[in-house]
C-alpha positions in Angstrom: 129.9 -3.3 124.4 128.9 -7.4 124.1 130.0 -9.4 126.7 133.0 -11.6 124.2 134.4 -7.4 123.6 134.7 -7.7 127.6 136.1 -11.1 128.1 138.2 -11.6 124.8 138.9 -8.9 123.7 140.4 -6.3 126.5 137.6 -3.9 125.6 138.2 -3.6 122.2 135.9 -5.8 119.8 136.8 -9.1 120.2 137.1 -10.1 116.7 139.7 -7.3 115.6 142.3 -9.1 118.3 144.6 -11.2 116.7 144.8 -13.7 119.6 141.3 -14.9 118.7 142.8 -16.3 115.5 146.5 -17.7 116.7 145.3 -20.6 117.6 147.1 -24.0 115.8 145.2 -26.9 115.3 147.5 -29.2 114.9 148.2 -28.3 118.4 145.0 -27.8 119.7 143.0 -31.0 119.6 139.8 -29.5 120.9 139.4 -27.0 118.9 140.0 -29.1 116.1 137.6 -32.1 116.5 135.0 -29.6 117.4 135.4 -28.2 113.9 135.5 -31.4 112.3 132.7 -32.3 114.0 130.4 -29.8 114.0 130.7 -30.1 110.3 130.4 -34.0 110.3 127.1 -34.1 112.3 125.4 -30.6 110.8 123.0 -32.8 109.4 121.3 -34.6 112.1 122.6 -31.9 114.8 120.4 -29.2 112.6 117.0 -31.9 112.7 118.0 -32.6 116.8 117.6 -28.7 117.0 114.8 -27.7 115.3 112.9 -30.5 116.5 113.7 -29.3 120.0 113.3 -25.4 119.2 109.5 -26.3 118.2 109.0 -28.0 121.4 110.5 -25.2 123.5 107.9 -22.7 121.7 104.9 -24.8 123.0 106.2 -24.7 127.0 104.8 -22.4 129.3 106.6 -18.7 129.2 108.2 -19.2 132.1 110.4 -22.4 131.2 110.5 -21.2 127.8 112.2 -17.9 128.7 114.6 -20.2 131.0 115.2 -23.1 128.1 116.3 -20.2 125.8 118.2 -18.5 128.2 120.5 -22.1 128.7 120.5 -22.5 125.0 122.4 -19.0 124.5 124.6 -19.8 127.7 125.6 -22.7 126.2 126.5 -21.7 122.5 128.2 -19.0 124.0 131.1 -21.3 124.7 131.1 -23.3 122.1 129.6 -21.5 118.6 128.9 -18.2 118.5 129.1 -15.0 116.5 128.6 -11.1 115.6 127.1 -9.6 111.9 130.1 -7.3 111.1 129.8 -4.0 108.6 132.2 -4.8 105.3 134.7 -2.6 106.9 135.5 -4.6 109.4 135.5 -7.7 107.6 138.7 -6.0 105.4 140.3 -5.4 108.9 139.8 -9.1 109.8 141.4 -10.0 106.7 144.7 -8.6 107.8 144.7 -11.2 110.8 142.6 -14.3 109.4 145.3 -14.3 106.0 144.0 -17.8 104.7 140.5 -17.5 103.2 139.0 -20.9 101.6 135.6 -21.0 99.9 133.7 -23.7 101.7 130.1 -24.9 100.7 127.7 -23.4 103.6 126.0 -26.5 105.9 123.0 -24.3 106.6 122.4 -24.0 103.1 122.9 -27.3 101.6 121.0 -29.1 104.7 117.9 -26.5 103.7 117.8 -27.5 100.2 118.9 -23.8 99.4 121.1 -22.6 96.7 124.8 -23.0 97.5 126.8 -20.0 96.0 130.4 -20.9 98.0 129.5 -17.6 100.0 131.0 -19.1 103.5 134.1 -18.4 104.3 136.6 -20.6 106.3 139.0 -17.6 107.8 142.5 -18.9 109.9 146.0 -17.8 110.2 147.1 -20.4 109.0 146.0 -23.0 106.0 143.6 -26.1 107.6 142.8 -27.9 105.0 142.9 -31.3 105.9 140.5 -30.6 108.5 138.0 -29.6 106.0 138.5 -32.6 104.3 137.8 -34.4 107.3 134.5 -32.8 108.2 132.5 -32.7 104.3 134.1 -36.2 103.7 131.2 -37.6 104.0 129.0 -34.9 101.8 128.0 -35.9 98.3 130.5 -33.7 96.9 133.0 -36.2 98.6 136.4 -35.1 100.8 138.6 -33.8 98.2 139.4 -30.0 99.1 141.5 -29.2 96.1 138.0 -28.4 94.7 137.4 -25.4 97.5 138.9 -22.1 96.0 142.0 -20.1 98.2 140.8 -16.5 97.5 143.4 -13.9 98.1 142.3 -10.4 100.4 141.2 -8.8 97.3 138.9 -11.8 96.1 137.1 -12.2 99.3 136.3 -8.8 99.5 135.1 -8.6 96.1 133.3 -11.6 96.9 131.6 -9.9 100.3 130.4 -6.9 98.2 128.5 -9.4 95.7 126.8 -10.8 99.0 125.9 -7.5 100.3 124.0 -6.7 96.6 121.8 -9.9 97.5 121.1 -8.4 100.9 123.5 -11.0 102.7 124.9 -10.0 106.3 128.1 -11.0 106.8 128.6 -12.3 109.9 131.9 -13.8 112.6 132.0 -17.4 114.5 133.5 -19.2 116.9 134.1 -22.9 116.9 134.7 -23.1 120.7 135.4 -19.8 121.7 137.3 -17.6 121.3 138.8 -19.0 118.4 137.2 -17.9 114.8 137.0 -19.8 112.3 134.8 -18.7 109.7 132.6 -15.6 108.2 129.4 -16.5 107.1 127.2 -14.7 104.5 123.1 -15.8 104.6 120.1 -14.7 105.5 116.8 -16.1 106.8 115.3 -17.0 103.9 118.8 -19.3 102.6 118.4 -21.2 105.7 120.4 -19.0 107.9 120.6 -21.6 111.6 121.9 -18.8 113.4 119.3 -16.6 112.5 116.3 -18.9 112.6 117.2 -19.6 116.3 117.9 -15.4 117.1 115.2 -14.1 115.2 112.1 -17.0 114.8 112.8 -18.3 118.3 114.5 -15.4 120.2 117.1 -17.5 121.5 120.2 -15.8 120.3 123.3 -17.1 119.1 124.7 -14.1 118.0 125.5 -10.3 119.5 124.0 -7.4 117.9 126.6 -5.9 116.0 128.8 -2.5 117.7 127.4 -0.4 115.1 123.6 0.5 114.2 121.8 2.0 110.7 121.0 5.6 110.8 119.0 7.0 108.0 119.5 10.7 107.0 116.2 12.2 106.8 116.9 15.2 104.6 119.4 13.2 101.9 116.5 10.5 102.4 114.1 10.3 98.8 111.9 7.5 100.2 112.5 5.3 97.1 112.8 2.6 100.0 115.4 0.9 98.4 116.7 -0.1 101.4 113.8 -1.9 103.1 113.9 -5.5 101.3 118.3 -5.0 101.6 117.8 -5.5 105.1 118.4 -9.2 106.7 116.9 -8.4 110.0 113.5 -6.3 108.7 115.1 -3.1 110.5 114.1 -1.2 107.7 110.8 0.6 106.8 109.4 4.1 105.4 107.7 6.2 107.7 103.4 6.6 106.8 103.9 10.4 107.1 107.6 11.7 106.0 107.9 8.8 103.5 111.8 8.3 104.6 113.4 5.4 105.6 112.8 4.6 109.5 115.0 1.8 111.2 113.8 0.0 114.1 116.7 0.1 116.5 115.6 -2.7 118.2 116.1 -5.1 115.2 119.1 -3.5 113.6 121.9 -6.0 114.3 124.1 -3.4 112.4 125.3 -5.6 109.7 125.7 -2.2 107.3 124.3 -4.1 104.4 121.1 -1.5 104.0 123.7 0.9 102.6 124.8 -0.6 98.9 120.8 -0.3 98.2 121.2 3.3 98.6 121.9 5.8 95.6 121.9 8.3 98.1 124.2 8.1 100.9 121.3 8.3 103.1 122.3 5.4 105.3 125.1 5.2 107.8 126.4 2.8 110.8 126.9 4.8 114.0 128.5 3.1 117.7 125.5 1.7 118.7 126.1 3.0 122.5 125.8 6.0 120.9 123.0 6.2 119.3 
């Protein structure tokens, strides 16, 4: 169980509790400028970062294993998040009931391809404060362009992402509140996966659940393998199946649309 399951969310996973998406921010002025913001200053904020992130690799173990440790403290209050299997993101859907297609930050400020695969998830509708934040991005602060997709769109729209091998994933902006689901990977420019994986500073929990491969419904056609965001995913030198490193799995449950087979499930990682 991750530590936000503990503190926000009564034991249960902390972004299937309804309370972590109540929050109005017309009423809640923090909450709100740090969205506004954060999407404001990605830019420079993303340079700041990865300018620092390169520095911290060159320090001595010792401080580095501190620096990172403060950096993950930190963004634990303020932007943080969980990959979630596509089951999960239809029961999350039943709380967060106004879904706007947004243009992803990470993706645009990477020169990456922009496919309107983030998600701005709320209870209720804040689009003026979208406007506010991409006013100043070249496709200027009108929102009427950003498409409203009903439940049924959005998860229509989460199954395309999964066929690119694109974990979908929760975040905070200022905790507990959730504001978004992100789909990306590595390779698109993914921040929060760059600073988890690249610099083992996480910003993100490993996911409740965990890949298991089933050996005997298993052909080794390894499918799988390039499917997975986090490189869990390999076939075994001598039984030619698929193997799953559980230390890398982040349980994200996107392995499994590669497979013709039903080979692949997600188990409760304490469990397995």
């Amino acid at each position: 169980m991750c530590q936000f399951c503990v503190q926000h969310g009564d034991g249960k996973s902390w972004y299937l509790q309804a309370t972590t998406y109540a929050y109005d921010l017309d009423a809640d002025l923090k909450r709100r400028e740090y969205l506004v913001d954060f999407l404001k200053d990605f830019g420079p904020n993303r340079e700041f970062v990865l300018r620092n992130l390169d520095r911290l690799e060159r320090l001595p173990a010792p401080l580095r294993d501190l620096g990172r440790a403060v950096a993950s403290k930190r963004m634990q209050t303020y932007h943080f998040g969980q990959p979630v299997p596509i089951e999960e993101c239809e029961a999350i859907l039943d709380i967060a009931t106004s879904v706007v297609r947004i243009p992803c930050p990470c993706r645009l400020f990477a020169g990456s391809r922009d496919d309107g695969y983030c998600l701005a998830i709320t209870t209720k509708p804040i689009d003026r404060y979208l406007e506010e934040g991409f006013a100043d991005y070249d496709f200027g602060p009108d929102t009427q362009g950003f498409e409203r997709l009903t439940k049924a769109q959005t998860l229509a729209l989460l199954r395309r992402t999964e066929e690119e091998g694109l974990m979908h994933s929760v975040w905070t902006f200022v905790t507990p509140f959730i504001g978004a689901i992100c789909n990306c990977s590595l390779e698109a420019g993914c921040m929060a996966m760059r600073f988890t994986i690249e610099h083992e500073t996480p910003i993100m929990w490993k996911g409740h659940y965990i890949a298991e491969a089933d050996a005997e419904a298993c052909v080794g056609c390894a499918d799988c393998v390039p499917r997975c965001p986090f490189k869990a995913l390999a076939v075994g030198p001598g039984t030619k199946r698929a193997v799953i490193d559980k230390e890398k799995c982040y349980g994200c449950g996107v392995c499994r649309s590669a497979c013709e087979y039903d080979a692949i499930r997600l188990v409760e990682r304490a469990t397995a």
